[in-house]
C-alpha positions in Angstrom: 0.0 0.0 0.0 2.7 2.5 0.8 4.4 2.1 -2.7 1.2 2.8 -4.4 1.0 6.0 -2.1 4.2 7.3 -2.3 3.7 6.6 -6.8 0.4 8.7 -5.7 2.5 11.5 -4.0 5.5 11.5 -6.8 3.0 11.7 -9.9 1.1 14.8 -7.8 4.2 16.4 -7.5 5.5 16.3 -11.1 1.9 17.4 -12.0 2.6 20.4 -9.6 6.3 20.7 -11.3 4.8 21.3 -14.7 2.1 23.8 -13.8 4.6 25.8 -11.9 7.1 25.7 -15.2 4.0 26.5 -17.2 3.5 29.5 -15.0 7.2 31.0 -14.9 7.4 31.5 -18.5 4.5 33.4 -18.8 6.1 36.2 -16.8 9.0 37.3 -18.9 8.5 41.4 -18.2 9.7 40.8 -14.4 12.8 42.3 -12.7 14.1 38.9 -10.8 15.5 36.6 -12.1 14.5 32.6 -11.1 17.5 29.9 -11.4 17.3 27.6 -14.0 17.6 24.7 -11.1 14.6 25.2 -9.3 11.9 24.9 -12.7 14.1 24.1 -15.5 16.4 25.1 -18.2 14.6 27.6 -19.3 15.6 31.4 -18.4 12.8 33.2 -17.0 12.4 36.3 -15.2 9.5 36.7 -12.6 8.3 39.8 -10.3 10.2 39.3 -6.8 6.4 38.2 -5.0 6.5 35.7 -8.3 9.7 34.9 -7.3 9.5 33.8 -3.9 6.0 32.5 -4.5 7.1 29.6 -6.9 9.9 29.5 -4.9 8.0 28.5 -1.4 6.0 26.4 -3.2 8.9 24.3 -4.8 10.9 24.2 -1.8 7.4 22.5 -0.3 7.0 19.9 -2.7 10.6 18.9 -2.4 10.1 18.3 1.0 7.1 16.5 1.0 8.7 14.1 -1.5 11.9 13.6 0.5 9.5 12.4 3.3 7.5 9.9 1.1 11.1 8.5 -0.4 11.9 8.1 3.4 8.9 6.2 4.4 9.7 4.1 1.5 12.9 2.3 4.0 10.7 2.4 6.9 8.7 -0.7 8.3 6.6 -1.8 11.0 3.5 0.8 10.0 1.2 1.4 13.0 -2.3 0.3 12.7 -3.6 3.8 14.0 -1.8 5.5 11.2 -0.8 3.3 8.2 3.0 5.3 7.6 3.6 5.4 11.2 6.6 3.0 12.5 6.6 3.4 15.9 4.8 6.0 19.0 6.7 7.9 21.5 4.6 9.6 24.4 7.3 12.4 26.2 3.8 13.7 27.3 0.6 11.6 27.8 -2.8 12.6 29.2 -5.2 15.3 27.6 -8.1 17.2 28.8 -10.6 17.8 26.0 -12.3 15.1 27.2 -13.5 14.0 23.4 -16.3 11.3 24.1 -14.5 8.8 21.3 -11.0 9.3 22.8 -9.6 5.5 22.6 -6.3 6.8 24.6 -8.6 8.4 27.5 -10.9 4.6 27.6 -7.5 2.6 27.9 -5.9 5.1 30.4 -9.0 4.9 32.9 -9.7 1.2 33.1 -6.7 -1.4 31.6 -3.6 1.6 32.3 -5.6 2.7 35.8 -3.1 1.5 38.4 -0.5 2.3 35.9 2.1 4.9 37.5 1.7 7.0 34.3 -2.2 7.0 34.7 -2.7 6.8 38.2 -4.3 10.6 38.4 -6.5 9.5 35.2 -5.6 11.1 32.0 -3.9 14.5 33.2 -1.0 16.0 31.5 2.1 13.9 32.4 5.6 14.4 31.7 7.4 11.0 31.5 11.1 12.0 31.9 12.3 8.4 30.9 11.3 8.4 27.6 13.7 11.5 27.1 16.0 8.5 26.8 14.9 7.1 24.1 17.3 7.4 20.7 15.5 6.9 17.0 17.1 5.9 13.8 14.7 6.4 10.9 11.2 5.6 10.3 8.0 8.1 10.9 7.6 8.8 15.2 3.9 9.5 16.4 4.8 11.6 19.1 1.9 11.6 22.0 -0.5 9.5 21.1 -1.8 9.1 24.1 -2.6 12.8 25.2 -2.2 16.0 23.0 1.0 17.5 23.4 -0.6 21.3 22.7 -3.6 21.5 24.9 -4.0 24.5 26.9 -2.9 22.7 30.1 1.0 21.6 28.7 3.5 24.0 30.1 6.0 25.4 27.1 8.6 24.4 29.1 7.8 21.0 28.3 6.6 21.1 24.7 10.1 22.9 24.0 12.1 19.9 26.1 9.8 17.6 23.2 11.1 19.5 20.3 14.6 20.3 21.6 15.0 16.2 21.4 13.5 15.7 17.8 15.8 18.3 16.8 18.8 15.5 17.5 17.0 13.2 15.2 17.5 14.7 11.7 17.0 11.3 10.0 13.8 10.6 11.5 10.3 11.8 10.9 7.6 12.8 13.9 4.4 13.5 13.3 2.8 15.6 16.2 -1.6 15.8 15.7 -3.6 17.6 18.2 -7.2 19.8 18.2 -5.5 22.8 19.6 -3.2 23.7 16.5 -3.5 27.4 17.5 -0.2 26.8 19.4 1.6 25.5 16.9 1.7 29.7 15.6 3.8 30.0 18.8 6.8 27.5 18.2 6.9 27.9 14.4 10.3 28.4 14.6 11.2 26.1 16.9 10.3 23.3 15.1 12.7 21.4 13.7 12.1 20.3 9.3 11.5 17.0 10.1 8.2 17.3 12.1 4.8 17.1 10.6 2.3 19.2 11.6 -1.2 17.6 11.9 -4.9 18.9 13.5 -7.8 16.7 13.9 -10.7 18.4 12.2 -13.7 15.9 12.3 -16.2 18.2 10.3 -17.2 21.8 9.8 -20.0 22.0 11.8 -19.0 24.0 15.3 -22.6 23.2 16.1 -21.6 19.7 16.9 -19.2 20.6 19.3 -21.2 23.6 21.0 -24.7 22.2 21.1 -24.2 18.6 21.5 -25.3 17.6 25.0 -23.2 15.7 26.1 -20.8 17.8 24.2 -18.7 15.7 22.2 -15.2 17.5 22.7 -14.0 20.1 25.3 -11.2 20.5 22.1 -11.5 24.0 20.0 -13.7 24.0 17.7 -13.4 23.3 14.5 -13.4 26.2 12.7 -10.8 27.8 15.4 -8.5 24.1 14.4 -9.0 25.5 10.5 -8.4 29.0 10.9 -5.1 28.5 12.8 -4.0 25.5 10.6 -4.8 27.6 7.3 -2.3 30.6 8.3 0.2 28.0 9.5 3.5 28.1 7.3 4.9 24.8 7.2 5.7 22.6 4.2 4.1 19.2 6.1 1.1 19.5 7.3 -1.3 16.8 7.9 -5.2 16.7 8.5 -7.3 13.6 10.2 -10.6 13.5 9.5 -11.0 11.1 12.1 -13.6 10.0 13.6 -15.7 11.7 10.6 -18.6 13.9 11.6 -21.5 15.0 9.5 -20.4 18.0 7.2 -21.1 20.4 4.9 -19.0 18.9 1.5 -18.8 22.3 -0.1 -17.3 23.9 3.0 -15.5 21.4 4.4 -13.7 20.6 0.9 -12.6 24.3 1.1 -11.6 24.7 4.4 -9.2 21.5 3.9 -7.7 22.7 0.5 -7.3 26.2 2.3 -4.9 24.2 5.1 -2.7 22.7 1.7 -2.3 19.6 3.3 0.1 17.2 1.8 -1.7 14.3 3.3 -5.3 13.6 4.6 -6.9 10.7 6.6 -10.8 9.3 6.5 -12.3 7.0 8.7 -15.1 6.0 11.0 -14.9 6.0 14.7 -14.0 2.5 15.5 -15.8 1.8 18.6 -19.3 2.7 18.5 -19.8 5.6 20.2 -22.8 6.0 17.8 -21.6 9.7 17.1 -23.6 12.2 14.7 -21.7 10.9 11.6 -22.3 11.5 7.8 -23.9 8.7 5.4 -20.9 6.6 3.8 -22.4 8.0 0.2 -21.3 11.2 1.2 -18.0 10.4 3.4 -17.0 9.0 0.2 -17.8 12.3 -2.1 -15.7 14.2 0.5 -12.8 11.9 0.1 -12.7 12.0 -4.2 -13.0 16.0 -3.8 -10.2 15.9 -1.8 -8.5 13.4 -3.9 -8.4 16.3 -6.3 -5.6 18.4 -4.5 -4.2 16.0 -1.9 -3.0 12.7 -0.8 -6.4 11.1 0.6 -6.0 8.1 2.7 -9.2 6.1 3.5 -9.2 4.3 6.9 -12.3 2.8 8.1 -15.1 4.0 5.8 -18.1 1.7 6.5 -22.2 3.3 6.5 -23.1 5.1 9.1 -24.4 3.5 12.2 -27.9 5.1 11.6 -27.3 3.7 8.3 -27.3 0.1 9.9 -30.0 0.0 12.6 -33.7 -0.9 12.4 -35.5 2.2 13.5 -36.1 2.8 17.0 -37.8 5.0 19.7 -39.1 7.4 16.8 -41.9 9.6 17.5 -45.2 8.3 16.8 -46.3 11.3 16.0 -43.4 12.2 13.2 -44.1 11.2 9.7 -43.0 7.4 9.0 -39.5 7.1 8.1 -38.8 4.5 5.5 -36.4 1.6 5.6 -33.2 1.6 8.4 -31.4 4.4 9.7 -32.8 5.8 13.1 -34.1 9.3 13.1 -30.4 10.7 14.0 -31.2 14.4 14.0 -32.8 13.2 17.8 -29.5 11.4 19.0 -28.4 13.4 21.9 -24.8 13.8 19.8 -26.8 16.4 17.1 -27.5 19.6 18.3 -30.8 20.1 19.6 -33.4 22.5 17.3 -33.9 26.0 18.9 
């Protein structure tokens, strides 16, 4: 599977190669001049915000194919994230409190008399694994808290970075729902992290109204906003576990971000969240497929999709077929 992706990734980027040469030599009344190495043999000469503008762009695209060639050595993929080798938690424990979190479940009943998990899942720094020493492959860092929620000190976020620094030939990918801190240690991460946000739909509704709310997390279009003015060449979105959507928004917000890489998938453990029909989960994921790297993780029908109808309101008109009447799930906002 990873060969096919990375053939994806390389054929995207030659694509993008040959729009960008395409564009340079239609500029031939500009002032700078842009080196034959970075589009071709051709001399052109472009404006200076030409300039650095194809510039950026190539620089980004040579990036995101150095990681893909990288991955293509690695082994031992995770099952969470298919190109993932191997997790390393610095920090574990969260407190957005997402009703789905898998981390949060394992923390408070199998990890519970853990010493790591012993006050439940709050923000821990785990010294020891400041040991550890990494020698290729793609690191999930945290998977079992989010590194950049409100309640992480800097101080230890910048010990995290400080030791990925000393690991040039390895890849970490760091994914949290409060990406609005990333803005604060642009610069201090090192080239070879990947920058990811979790944005399960567009719909802050779902988060705000919901009772019982369904994440404590920023909202989503706070995750987009902060995600879309980030500058950084990797950046990674996980649509995951999908919530119901609006396609046309949610398709722009995403190609807004520039993602080199998106995931798509169902929540695995039947939480029975307020999640879109599989018809249209799968229209999101070949509009996507139209600018980015789209890989599909669980993508089943909908759990309202599946059941036989029940508890619906005598009095509503008869729904047809299966599918319960979801809009009254306690997960969906309630009508005002």
């Amino acid at each position: 599977m990873l060969t096919t992706i990375t053939e994806h990734v390389f054929e995207k980027i030659e694509e993008r190669f040959k729009e960008v040469r395409r564009a340079s030599t239609r500029s031939a009344s500009g002032r700078v001049y842009l080196p034959s190495g970075l589009v071709g043999s051709q001399i052109t000469y472009l404006t200076r915000e030409e300039f650095y503008s194809l510039r950026k762009e190539l620089l980004r695209l040579r990036a995101v194919k150095r990681f893909f060639e990288h991955l293509l050595n690695s082994k031992n993929h995770s099952k969470m994230f298919s190109v993932v080798s191997e997790t390393w938690n610095p920090v574990t424990g969260c407190t957005h409190n997402c009703v789905y979190c898998w981390a949060r479940a394992l923390a408070t009943t199998k990890l519970r008399n853990s010493i790591r998990y012993r006050n439940g899942f709050l923000p821990r720094l785990n010294l020891g694994e400041f040991e550890r020493r990494f020698s290729g492959g793609f690191v999930f860092v945290s998977d079992m808290g989010d590194l950049f929620c409100d309640e992480i000190p800097d101080e230890w976020i910048l010990k995290v970075l400080e030791h990925v620094g000393r690991f040039p030939n390895t890849y970490f990918l760091f994914l949290t729902k409060n990406p609005s801190r990333y803005l604060e240690f642009t610069r201090k991460f090192p080239p070879n992290a990947v920058l990811g946000a979790t944005i399960e739909t567009d719909s802050d509704a779902l988060y705000l109204e919901s009772r019982p709310p369904i994440s404590r997390a920023p909202p989503p279009s706070a995750r987009y906003r902060a995600m879309a003015e980030l500058d950084w060449s990797m950046k990674f979105v996980s649509v995951e576990p999908v919530l119901d959507f609006d396609l046309e928004r949610f398709t722009k917000w995403i190609r807004e971000i520039d993602p080199f890489m998106v995931y798509v998938g169902y929540d695995n453990y039947g939480h029975k969240l307020p999640e879109p029909p599989m018809e249209k989960t799968l229209r999101l994921v070949e509009a996507l497929s139209e600018f980015t790297l789209v890989v599909k993780k669980t993508i089943r029908p909908a759990w309202h999709e599946r059941e036989p109808l029940q508890n619906v309101n005598k009095s509503e008109p008869k729904k047809i077929g299966y599918g319960t009447n979801y809009r009254t799930h306690p997960y969906f906002p309630t009508t005002r």
